[in-house]
Structures are given as C-alpha cells and as structure tokens.
N, C-alpha and C positions, 0 to 999 in steps of 0.2 A: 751402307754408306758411311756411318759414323766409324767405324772397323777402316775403310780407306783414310779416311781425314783423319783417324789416329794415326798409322802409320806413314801418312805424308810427314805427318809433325814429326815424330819418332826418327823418321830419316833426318830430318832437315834438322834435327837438336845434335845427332847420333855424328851426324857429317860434321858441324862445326865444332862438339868436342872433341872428334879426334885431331884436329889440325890446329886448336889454342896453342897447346906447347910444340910447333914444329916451326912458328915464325911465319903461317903465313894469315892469311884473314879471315877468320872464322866470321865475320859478317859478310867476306865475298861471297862465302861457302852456300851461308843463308839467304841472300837475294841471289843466286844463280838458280839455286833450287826452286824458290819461290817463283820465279818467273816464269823459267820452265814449266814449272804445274800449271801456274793462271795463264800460260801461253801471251805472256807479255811484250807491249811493244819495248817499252823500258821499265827502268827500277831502279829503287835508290834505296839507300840507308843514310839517315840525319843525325850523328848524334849531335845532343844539348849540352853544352858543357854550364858552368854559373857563369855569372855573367851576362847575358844571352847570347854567348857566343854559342855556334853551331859549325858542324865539321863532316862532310858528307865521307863517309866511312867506306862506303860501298857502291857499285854502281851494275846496271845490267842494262843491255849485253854488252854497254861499253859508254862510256866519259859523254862522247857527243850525243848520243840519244837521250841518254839520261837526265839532261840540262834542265829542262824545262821542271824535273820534279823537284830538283834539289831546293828552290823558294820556296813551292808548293807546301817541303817537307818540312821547311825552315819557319815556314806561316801556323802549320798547323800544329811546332812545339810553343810558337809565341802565344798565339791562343791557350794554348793547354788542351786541346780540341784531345779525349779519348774516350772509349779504347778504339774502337772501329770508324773510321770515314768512309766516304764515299762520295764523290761528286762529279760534275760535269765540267769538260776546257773544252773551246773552241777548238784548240790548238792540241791537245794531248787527248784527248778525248776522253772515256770513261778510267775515272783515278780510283783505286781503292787503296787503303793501306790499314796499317795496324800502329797505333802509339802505344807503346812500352815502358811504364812509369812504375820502378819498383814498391815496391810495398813499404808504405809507414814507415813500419818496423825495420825495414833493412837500410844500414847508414852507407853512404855511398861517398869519396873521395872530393871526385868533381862533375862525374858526367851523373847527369839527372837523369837522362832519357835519349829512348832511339824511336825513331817513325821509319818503317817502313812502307814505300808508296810504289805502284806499280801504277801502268798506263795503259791500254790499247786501245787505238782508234774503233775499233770496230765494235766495242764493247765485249766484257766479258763474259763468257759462258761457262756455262754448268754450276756446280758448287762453291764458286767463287768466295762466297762471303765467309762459307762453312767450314771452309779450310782455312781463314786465317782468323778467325775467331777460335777454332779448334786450337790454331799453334800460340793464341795468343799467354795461356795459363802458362807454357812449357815456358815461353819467351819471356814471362815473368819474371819465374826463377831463376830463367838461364843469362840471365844479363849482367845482375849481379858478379858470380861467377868468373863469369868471361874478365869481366872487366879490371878483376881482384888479383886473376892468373896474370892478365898482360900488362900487371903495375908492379907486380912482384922483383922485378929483377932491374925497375928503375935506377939509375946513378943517381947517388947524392951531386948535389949544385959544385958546377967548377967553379972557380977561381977566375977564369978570364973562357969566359963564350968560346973563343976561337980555338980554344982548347978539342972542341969536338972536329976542325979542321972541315968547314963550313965554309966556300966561299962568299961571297958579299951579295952575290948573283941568289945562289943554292940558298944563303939566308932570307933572300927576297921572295924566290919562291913558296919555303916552306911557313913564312910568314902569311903569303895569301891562301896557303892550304888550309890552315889554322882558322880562317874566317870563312870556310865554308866554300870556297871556290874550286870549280875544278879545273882541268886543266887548260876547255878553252879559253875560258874566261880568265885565266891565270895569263895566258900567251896574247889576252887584249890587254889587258891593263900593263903588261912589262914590254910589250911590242915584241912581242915574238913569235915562233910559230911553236905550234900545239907540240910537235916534234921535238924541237929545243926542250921546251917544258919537261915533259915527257924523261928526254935524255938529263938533266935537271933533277927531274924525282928520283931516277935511280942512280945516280951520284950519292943522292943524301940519304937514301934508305941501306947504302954501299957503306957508306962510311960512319953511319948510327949501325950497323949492323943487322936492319930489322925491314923487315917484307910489310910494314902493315904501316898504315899513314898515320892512325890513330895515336900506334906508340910511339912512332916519331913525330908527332906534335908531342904529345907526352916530355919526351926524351929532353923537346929543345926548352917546354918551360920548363922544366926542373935544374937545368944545365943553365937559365936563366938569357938563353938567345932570344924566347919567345914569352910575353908577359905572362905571368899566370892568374 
C-alpha cells in the first residue's frame, strides 16, 4: 500500500513539473489528480500571499462546485491550521486537505503557502488520509520551485498601468481575482453573468500572455495595476 501512495505522489509531482514551463497550471494539474484519486466531490487550491491576502489558484472539477472550499481553504491559512485537516460541513460534507508551508530555511518572494482541500458528500473511502500525507513531504519541496519558475520571466513595473492594454472592466475583474474570488462570485459583485466573467478572464490571460491566474495577478502587481 505505501508502494501505491508513493506513486500516486510520483505522478501527481511528475504531471505538474512537466507543464510549469509550457504556460499552463501546474496547480490545476495537482488538484485534478488529487480529486480523482479521493474520488472528490470538489477541490481547491488557496494560495497565501503576505498580507493576508489569498488567491484560489486551482479548482476541481470546476469554479461552481468548488465555492464552498475556497473560505474553507482561506480559514484554514488564517489560522495557520497544518499540515493535515480534516473536518465536518453541513453543506460540503467530509473536507480533507493538506497545508503546505515551506520550510524555515527556504525564503520565499510573497506567497507563504498553499492549502489544498477536497470535499465529498458521502465521505471519503479507503486511503484517503494516507495519500496526502504521503504527497505532502513531495509538496514541500515542490512549491518552492513552482513558484521561483513562474516568477522567473516577470516584467519589470511600467510606467503607466494601461500600458499592459487592460480594459477598466478586465482591470475590475482581475482585481477581484486577486482577493480570492472566483468567478461566481466575481459575476455577483460586478453584476454580471459567470459567462461574461469567464469571457473577461481570457481577455486578460490573452493579452498578459499567460494561461495561469496566479501569474497574472503576479504580472498585474508588478506592472503596478494591482497593489502589491
């Protein structure tokens, strides 16, 4: 059994380094995988940036089921709650996840940390704890990393914001992406629909150049659209 849950991890580290340098989301890569193993209702990824600001990176198997984890996940970095959770929702039913806080010794830019949290009404079966405490040592190391690769190729600050060619809408949006929101809850607060939103985010990931939310909040504080 421990020979499986190494190579669950193996996969699931092996899958998102291949896809860091191709542009698109080595943390979708790892909660798609992750879900599928725990047979998940939903799933999220949280990162912390300082601050306490918070930015949901990832989501499984898609935005609207996902909702409910992304406070969950936002709760459980405000606490500092690690490495392993586990709890009960009315609503979401059995959570478990893994918090991911690099080591001491390793200096980190801005993001502190990522929580991974998954869901299923019915409760999880089998190995469940064993495999993400197994990936948790891998996820360790491997965050770090990620995170060094997709900073790497940052623009220095422009001159005038609008220079990234951002409309006022597209700025509004990817300012509430930045606070953790996704995108229904993006399409309540601007009055819009999910779809708009949606068509919205790949405008801006069109014209940043980049498939991953994470870099484009990145991209927009550095460029000085979005506070840092």
């Amino acid at each position: 059994m421990q020979r499986v849950q190494s190579g669950v991890a193996l996969e699931v580290l092996t899958s998102a380094l291949r896809v860091i340098n191709t542009g698109n989301e080595a943390t979708q890569q790892i909660v798609d995988r992750l879900g599928a193993t725990l047979a998940a209702d939903a799933g999220v990824a949280v990162v912390a940036f300082s601050g306490d600001r918070h930015l949901v990176s990832a989501t499984y198997p898609d935005e609207e089921k996902a909702e409910g984890l992304a406070a969950y996940g936002q709760t459980v970095q405000r606490a500092n709650l690690r490495p392993y959770m586990e709890t009960n929702d009315p609503a979401l039913g059995h959570m478990v996840g893994v918090h991911v806080v690099p080591a001491p010794n390793v200096r980190m830019a801005t993001d502190s940390s990522v929580v991974l949290a998954f869901c299923r009404k019915d409760g999880f079966r089998g190995d469940y704890r064993a495999v993400l405490e197994c990936l948790l040592p891998a996820l360790t190391e491997f965050w770090p990393v990620a995170w060094c690769a997709l900073g790497v190729d940052l623009p220095t600050p422009v001159a005038n914001p609008e220079d990234l060619g951002l409309s006022e809408r597209e700025t509004q949006v990817l300012r509430l992406l930045s606070m953790g929101l996704l995108a229904t809850s993006i399409a309540s607060r601007l009055e819009l629909s999910p779809r708009t939103v949606h068509k919205h985010l790949g405008n801006i990931y069109r014209k940043l150049g980049v498939h991953d939310r994470l870099v484009a909040v990145r991209i927009a504080r550095n460029a000085g659209v979005l506070p840092s």
